[in-house]
mmCIF file of the N, C-alpha and C atoms, coordinates in Angstrom:
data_MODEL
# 
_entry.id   MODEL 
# 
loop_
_atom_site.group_PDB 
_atom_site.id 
_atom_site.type_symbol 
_atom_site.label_atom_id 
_atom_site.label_alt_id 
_atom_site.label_comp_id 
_atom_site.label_asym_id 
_atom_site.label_entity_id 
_atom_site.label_seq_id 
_atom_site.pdbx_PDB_ins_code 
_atom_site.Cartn_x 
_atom_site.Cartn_y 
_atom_site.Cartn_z 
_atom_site.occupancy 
_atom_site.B_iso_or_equiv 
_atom_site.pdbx_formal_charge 
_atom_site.auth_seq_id 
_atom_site.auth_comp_id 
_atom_site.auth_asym_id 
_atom_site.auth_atom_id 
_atom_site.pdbx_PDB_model_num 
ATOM 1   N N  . UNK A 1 1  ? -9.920  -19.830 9.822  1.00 0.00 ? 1  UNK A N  1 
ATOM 2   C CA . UNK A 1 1  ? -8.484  -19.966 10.009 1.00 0.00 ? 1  UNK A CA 1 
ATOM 3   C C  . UNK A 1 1  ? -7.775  -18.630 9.815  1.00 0.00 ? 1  UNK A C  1 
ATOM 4   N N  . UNK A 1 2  ? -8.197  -17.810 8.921  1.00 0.00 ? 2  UNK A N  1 
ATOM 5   C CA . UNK A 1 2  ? -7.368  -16.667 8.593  1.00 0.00 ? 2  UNK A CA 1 
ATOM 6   C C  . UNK A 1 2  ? -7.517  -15.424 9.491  1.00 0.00 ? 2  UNK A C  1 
ATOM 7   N N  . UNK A 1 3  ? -9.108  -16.107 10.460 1.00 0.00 ? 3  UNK A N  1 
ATOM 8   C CA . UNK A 1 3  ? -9.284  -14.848 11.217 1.00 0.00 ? 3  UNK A CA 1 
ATOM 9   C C  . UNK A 1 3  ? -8.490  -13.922 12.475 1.00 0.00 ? 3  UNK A C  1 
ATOM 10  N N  . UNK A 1 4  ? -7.351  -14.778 12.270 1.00 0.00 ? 4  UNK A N  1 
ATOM 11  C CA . UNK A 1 4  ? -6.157  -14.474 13.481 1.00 0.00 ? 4  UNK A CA 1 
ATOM 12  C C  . UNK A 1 4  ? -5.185  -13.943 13.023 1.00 0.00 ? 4  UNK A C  1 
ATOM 13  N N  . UNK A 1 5  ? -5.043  -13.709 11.532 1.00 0.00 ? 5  UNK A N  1 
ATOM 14  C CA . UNK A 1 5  ? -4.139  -13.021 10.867 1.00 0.00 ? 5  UNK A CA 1 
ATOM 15  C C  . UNK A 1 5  ? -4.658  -11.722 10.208 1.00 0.00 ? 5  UNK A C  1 
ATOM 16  N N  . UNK A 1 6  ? -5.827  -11.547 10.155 1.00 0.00 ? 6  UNK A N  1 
ATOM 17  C CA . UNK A 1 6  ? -6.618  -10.106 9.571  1.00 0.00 ? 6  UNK A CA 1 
ATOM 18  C C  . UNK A 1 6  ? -5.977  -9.158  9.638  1.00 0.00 ? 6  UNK A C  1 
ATOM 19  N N  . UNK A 1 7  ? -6.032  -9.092  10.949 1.00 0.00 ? 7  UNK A N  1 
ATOM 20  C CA . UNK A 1 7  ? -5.356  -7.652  11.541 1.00 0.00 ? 7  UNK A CA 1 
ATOM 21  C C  . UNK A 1 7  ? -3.674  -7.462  10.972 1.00 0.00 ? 7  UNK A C  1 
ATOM 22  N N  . UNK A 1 8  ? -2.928  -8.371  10.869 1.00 0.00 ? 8  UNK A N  1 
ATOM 23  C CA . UNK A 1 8  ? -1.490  -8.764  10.962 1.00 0.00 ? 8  UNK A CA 1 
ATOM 24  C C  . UNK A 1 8  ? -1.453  -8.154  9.260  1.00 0.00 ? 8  UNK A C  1 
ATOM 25  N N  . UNK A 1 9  ? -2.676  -8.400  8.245  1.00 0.00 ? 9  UNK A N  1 
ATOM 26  C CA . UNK A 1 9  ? -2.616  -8.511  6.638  1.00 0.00 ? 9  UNK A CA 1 
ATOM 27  C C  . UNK A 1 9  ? -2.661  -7.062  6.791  1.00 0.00 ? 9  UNK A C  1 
ATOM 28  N N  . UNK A 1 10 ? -3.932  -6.242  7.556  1.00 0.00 ? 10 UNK A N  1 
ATOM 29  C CA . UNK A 1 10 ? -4.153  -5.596  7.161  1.00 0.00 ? 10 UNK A CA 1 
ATOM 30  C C  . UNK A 1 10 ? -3.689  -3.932  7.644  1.00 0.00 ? 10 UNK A C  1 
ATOM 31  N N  . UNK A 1 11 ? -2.688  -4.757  8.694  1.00 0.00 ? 11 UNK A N  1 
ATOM 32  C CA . UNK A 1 11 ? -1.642  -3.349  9.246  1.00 0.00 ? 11 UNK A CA 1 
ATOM 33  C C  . UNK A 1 11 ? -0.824  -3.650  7.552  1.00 0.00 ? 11 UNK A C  1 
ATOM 34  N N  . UNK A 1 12 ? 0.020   -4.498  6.514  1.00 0.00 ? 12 UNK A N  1 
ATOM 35  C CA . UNK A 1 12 ? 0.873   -4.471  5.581  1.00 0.00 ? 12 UNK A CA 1 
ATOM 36  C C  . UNK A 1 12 ? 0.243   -3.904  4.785  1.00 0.00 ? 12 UNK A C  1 
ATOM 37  N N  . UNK A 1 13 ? -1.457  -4.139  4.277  1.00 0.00 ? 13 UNK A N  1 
ATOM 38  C CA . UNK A 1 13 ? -1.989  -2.896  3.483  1.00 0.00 ? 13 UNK A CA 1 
ATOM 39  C C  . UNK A 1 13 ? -2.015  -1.678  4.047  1.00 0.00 ? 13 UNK A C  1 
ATOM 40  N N  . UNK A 1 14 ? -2.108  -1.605  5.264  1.00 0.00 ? 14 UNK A N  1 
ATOM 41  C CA . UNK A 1 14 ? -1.909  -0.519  5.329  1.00 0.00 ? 14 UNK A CA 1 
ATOM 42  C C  . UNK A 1 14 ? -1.042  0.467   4.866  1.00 0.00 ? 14 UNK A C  1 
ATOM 43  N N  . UNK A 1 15 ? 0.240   -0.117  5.201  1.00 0.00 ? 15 UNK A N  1 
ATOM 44  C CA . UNK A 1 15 ? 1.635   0.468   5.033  1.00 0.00 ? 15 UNK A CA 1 
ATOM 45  C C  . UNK A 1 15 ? 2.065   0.572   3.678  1.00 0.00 ? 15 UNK A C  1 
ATOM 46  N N  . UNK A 1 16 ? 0.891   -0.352  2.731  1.00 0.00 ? 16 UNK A N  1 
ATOM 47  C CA . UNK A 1 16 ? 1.371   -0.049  1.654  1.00 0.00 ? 16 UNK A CA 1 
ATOM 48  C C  . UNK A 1 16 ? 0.986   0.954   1.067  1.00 0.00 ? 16 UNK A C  1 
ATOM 49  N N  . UNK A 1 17 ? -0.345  1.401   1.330  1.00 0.00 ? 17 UNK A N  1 
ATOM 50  C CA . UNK A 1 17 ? -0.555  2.423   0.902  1.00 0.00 ? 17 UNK A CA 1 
ATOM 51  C C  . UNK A 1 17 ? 0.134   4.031   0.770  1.00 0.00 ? 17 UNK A C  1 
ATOM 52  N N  . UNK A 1 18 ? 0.531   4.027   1.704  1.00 0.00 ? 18 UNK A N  1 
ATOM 53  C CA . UNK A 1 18 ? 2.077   4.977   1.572  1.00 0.00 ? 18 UNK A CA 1 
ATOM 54  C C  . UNK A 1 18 ? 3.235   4.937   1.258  1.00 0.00 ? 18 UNK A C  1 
ATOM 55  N N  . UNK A 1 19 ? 3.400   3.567   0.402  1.00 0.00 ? 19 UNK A N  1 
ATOM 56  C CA . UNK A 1 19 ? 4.663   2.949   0.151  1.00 0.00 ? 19 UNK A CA 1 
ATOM 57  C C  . UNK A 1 19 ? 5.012   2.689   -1.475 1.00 0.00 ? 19 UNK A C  1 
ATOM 58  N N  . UNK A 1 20 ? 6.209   3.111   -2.303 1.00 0.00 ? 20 UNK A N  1 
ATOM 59  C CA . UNK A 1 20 ? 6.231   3.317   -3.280 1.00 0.00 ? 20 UNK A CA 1 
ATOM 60  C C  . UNK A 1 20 ? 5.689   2.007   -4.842 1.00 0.00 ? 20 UNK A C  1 
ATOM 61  N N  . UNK A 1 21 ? 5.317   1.782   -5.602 1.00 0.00 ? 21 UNK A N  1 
ATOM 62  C CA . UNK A 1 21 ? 4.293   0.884   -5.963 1.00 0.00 ? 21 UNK A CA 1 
ATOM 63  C C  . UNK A 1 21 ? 5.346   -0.280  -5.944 1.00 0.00 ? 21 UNK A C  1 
ATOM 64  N N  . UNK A 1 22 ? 6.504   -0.113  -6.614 1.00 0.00 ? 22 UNK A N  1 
ATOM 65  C CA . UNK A 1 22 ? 7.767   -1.244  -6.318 1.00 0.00 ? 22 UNK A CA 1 
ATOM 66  C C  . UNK A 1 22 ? 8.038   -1.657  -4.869 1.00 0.00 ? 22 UNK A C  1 
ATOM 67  N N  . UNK A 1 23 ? 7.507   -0.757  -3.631 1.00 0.00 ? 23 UNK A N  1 
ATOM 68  C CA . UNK A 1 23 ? 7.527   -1.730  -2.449 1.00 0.00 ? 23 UNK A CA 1 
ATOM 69  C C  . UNK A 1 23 ? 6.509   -2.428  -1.876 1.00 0.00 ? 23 UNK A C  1 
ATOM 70  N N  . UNK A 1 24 ? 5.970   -2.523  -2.642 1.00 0.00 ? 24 UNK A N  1 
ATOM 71  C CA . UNK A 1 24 ? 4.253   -2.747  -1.826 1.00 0.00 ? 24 UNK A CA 1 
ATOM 72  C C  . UNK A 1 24 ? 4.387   -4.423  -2.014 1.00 0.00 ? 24 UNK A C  1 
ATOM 73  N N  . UNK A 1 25 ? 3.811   -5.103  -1.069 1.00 0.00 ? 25 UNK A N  1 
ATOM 74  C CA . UNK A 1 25 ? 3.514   -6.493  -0.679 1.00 0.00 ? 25 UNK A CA 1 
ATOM 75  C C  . UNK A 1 25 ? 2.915   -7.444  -1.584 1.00 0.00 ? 25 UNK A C  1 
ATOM 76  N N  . UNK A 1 26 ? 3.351   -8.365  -2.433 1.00 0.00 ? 26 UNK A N  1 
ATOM 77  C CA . UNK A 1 26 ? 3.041   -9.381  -3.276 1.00 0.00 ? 26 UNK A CA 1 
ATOM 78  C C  . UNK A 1 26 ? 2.094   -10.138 -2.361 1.00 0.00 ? 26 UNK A C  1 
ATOM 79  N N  . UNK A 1 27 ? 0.737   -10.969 -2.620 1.00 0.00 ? 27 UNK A N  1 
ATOM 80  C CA . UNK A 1 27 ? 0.092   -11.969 -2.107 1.00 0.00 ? 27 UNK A CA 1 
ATOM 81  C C  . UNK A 1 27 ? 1.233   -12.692 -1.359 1.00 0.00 ? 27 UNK A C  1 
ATOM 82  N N  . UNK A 1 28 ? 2.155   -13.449 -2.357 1.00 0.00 ? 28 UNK A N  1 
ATOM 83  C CA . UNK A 1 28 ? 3.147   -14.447 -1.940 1.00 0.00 ? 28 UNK A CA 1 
ATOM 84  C C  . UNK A 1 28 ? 3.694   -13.973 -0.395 1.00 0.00 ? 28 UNK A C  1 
ATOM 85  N N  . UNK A 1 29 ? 4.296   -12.658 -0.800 1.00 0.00 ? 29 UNK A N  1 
ATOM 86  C CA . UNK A 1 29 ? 4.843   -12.200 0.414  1.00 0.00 ? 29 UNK A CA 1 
ATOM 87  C C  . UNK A 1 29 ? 4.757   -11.652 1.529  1.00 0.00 ? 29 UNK A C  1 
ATOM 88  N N  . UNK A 1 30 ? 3.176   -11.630 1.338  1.00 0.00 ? 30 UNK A N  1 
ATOM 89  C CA . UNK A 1 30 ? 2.347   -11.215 2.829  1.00 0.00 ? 30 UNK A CA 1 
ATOM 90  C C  . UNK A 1 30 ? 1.824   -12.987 3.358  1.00 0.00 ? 30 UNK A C  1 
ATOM 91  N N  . UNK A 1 31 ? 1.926   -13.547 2.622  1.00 0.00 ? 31 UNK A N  1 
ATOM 92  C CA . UNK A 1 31 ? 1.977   -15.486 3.033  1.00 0.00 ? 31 UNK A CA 1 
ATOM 93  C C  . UNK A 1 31 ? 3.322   -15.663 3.628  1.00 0.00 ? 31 UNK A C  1 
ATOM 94  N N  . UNK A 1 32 ? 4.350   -14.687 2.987  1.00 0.00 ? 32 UNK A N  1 
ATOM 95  C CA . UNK A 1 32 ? 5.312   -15.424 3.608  1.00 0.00 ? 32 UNK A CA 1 
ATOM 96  C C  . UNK A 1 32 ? 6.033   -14.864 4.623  1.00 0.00 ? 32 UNK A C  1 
ATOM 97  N N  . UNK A 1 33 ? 5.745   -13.246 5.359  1.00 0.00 ? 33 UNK A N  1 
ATOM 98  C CA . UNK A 1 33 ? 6.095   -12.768 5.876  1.00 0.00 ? 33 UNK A CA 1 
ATOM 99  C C  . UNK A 1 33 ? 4.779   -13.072 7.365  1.00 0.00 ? 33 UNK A C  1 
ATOM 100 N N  . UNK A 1 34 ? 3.964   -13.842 7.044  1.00 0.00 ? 34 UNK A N  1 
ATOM 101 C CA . UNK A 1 34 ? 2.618   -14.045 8.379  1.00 0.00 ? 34 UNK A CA 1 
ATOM 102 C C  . UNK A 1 34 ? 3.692   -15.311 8.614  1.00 0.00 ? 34 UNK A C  1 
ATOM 103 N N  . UNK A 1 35 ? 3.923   -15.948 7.764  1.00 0.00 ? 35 UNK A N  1 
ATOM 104 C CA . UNK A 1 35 ? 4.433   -17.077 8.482  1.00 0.00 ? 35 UNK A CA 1 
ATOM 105 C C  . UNK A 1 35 ? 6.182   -16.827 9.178  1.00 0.00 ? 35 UNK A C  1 
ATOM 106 N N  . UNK A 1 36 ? 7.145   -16.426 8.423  1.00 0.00 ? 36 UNK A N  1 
ATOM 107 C CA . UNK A 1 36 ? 8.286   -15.902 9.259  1.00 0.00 ? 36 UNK A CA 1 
ATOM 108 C C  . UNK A 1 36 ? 8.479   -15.270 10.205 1.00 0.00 ? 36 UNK A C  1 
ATOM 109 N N  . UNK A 1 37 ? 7.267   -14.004 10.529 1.00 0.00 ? 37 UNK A N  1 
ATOM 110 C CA . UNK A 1 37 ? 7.688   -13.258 11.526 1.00 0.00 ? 37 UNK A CA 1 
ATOM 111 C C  . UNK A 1 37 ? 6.782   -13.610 12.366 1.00 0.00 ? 37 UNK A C  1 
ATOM 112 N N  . UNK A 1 38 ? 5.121   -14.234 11.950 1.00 0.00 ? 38 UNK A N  1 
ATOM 113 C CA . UNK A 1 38 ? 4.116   -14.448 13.375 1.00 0.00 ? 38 UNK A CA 1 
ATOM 114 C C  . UNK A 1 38 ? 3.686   -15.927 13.225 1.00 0.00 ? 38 UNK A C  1 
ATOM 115 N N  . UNK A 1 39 ? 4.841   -16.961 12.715 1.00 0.00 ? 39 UNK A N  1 
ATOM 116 C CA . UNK A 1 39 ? 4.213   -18.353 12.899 1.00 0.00 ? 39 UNK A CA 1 
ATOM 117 C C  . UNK A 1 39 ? 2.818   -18.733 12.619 1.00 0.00 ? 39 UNK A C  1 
ATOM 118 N N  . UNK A 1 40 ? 2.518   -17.769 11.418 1.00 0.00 ? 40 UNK A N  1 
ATOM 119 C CA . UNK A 1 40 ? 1.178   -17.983 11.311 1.00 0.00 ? 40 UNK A CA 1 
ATOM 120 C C  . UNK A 1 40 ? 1.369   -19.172 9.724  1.00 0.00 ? 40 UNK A C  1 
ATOM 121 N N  . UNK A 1 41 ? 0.407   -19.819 9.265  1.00 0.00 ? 41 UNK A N  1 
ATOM 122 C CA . UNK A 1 41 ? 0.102   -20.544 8.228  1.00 0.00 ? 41 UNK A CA 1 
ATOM 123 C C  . UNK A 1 41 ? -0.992  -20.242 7.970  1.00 0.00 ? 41 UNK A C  1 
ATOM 124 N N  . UNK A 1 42 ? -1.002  -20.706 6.679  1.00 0.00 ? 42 UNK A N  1 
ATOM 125 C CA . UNK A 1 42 ? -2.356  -20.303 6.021  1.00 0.00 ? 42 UNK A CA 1 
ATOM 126 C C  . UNK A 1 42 ? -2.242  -20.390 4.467  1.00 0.00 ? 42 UNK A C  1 
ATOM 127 N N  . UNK A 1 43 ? -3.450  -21.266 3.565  1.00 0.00 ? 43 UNK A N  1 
ATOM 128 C CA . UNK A 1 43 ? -3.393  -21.218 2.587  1.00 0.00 ? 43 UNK A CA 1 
ATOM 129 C C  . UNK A 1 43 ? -3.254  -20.360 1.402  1.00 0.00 ? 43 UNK A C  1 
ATOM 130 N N  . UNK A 1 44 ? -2.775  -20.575 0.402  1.00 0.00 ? 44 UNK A N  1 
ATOM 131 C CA . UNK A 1 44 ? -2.041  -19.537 -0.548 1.00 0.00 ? 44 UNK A CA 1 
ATOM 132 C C  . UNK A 1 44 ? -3.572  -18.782 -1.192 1.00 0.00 ? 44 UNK A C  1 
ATOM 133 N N  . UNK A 1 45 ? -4.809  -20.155 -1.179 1.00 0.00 ? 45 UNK A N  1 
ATOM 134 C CA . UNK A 1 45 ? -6.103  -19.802 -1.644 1.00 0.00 ? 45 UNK A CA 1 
ATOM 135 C C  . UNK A 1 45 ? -7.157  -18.654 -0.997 1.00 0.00 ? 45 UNK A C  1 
ATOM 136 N N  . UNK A 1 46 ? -7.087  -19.401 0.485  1.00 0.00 ? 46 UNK A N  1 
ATOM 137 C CA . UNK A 1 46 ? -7.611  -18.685 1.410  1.00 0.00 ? 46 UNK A CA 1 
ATOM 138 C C  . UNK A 1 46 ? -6.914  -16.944 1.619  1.00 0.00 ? 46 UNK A C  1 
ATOM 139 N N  . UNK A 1 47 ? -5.993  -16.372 1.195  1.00 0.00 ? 47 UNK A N  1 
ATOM 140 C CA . UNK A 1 47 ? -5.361  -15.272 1.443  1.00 0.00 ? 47 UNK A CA 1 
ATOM 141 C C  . UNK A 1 47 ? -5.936  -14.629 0.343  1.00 0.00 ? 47 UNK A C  1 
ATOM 142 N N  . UNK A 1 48 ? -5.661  -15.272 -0.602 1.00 0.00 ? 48 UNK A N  1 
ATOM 143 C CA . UNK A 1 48 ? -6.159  -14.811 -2.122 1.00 0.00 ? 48 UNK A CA 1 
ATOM 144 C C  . UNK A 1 48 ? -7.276  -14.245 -2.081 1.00 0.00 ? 48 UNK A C  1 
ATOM 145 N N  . UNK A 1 49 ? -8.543  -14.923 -1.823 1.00 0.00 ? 49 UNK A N  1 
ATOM 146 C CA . UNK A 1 49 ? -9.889  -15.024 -0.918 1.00 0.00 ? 49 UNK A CA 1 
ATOM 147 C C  . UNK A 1 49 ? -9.996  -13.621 -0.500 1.00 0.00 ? 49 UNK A C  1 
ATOM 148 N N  . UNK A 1 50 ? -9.438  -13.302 0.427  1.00 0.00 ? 50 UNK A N  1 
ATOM 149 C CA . UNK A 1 50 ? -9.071  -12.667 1.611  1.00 0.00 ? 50 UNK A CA 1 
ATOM 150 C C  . UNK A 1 50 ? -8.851  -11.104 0.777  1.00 0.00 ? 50 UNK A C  1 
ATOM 151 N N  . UNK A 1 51 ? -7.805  -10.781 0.033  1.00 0.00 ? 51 UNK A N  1 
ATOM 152 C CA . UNK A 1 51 ? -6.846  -10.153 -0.652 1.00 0.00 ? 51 UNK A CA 1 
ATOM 153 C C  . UNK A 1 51 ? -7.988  -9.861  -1.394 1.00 0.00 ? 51 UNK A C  1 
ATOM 154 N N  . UNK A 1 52 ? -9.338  -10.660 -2.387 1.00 0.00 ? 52 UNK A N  1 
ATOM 155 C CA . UNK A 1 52 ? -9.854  -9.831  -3.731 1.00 0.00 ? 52 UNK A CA 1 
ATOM 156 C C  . UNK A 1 52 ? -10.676 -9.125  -2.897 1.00 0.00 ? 52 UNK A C  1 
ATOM 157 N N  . UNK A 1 53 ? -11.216 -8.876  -1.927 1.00 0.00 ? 53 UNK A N  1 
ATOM 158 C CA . UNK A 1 53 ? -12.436 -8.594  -0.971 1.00 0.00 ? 53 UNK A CA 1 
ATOM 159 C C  . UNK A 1 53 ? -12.029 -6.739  -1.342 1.00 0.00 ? 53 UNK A C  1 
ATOM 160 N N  . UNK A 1 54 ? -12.794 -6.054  -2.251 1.00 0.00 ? 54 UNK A N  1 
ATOM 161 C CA . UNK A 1 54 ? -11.936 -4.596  -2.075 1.00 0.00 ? 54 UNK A CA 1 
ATOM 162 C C  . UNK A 1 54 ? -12.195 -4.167  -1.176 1.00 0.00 ? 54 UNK A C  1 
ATOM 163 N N  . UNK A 1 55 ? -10.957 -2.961  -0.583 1.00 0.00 ? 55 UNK A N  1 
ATOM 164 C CA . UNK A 1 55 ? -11.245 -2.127  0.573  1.00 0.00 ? 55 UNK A CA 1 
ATOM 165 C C  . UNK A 1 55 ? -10.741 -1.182  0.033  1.00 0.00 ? 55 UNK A C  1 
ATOM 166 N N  . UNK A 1 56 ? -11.601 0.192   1.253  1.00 0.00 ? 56 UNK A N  1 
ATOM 167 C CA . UNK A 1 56 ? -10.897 1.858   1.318  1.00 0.00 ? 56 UNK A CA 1 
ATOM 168 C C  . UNK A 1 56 ? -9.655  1.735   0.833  1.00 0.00 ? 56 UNK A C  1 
ATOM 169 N N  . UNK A 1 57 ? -9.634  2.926   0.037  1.00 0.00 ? 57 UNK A N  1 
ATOM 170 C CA . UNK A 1 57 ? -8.362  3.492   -0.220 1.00 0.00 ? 57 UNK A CA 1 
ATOM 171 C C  . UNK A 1 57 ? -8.037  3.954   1.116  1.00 0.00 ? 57 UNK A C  1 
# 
């Protein structure tokens, strides 16, 4: 289910990484910004999931 949003999560990490630590993307609000701006859904668990997986700095 989440595999249609990967890309969508992982352009916002991206951006966070250059972004000051007070702007950077809460779990909650990368759930809630897939669903406002790309009609996407998806569980709060499954993101979580998703989210501990570490990646590149």
């Amino acid at each position: 289910m989440l595999d249609q949003g990967k890309g969508w999560i992982d352009e916002m990490l991206q951006a966070d990484l250059t972004a000051s630590p007070k702007q950077r993307h809460t779990n909650k609000r990368i759930m809630d910004r897939l669903r406002d701006e790309y009609g996407f859904s998806v569980a709060y668990s499954t993101l979580n999931d998703y989210l501990r997986v570490p990646r590149p700095q």
